[in-house]
N, C-alpha and C positions, 0 to 999 in steps of 0.2 A: 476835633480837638484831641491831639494827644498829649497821652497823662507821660509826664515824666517822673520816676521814679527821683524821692529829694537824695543828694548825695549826702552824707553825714561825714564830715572832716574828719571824725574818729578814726575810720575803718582805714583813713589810709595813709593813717599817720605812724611816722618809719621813728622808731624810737634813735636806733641807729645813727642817721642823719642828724638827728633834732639835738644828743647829744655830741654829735661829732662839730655841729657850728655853735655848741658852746664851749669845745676844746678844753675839756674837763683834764687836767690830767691826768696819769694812770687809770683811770676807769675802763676795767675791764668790762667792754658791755654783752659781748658772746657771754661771759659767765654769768653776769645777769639776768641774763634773755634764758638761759639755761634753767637759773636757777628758777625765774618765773614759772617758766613751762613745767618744773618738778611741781614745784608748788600746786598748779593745778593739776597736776594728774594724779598727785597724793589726795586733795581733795574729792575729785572726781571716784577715786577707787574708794575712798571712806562713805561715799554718796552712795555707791553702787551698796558696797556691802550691808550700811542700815536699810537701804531699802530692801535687798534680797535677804535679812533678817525680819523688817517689818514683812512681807509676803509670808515667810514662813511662818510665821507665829498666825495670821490671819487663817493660814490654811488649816495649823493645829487647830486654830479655833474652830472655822466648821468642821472638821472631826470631832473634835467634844462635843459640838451641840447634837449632832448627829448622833452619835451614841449615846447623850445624854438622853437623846427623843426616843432611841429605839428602846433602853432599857424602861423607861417611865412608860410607853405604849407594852409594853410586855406586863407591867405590875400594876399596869391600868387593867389589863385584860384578867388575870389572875382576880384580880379585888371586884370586877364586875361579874365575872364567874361566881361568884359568891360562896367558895369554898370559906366555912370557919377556919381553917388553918392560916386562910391568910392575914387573919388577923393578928395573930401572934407573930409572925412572921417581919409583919410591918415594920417594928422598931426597927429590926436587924437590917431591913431592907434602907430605912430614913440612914443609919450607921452607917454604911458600906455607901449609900448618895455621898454622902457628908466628905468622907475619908476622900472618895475619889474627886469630889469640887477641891479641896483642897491640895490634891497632887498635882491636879492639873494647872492648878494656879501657882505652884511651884515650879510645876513644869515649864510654863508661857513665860514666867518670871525669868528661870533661867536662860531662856532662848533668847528673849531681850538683851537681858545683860550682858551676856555671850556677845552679842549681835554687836552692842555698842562699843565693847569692852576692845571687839576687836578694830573698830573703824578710831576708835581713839588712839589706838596705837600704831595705826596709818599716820596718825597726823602727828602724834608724840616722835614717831623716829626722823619723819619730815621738817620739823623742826626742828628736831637735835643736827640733822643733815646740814640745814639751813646755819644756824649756826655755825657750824666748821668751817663750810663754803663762805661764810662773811668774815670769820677770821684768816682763811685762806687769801681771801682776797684783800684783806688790810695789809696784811702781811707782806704780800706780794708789791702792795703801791709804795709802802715802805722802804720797800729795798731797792725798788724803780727810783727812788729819788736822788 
């Protein structure tokens, strides 16, 4: 018994054609077909860049914990040493944790943002594109009549 793979009528479906036996007039469909394929590629590149924005914030992040481990097993080791000095110490050490959770949370904030800020504006100038191209081509069927 062989399996045959189902055809799906989608994949081979010719836009081209499909509008040319509805004999649309002036429909430019090369510029359409154009203008789709931008479309996804502007999308496609906003895609890339959050996600090569989300990896790098992931990586800062195992850096902080990393360093957050190594400096906490260091002031683990100092405070089980059982030197009195490190007692007074302490505050200044909770102060200088505190400051640095904080920068870095500033820090990963910004990466984000950055990260998003720029795949928005993939998609903001793609659209303003888009636009001209649709009044381009009104324009154009306009003056074909």
């Amino acid at each position: 018994m062989a399996s045959e793979k189902p055809e799906f009528p989608f994949f081979n479906f010719d836009v081209k054609k499909f509008a040319g036996d509805l004999k649309l007039p002036n429909v430019d469909l090369d510029s359409i077909v154009a203008s789709s394929r931008k479309n996804i590629e502007a999308l496609t590149q906003a895609n890339r860049i959050a996600f090569e924005g989300f990896q790098a914030v992931a990586k800062r992040q195992v850096e902080i914990m990393r360093e957050t481990m190594t400096e906490a097993a260091s002031v683990l080791r100092n405070v089980m040493s059982g030197n009195p000095s490190d007692a007074k110490v302490a505050p200044e050490v909770l102060k200088k944790a505190f400051e640095a959770a904080l920068a870095n949370m500033r820090e990963l904030a910004e990466m984000t943002s950055k990260a998003n800020s720029e795949a928005f504006d993939v998609i903001q100038k793609r659209v303003t594109d888009s636009i001209e191209e649709l009044k381009s081509l009104t324009a154009k069927a306009k003056g074909d009549k």
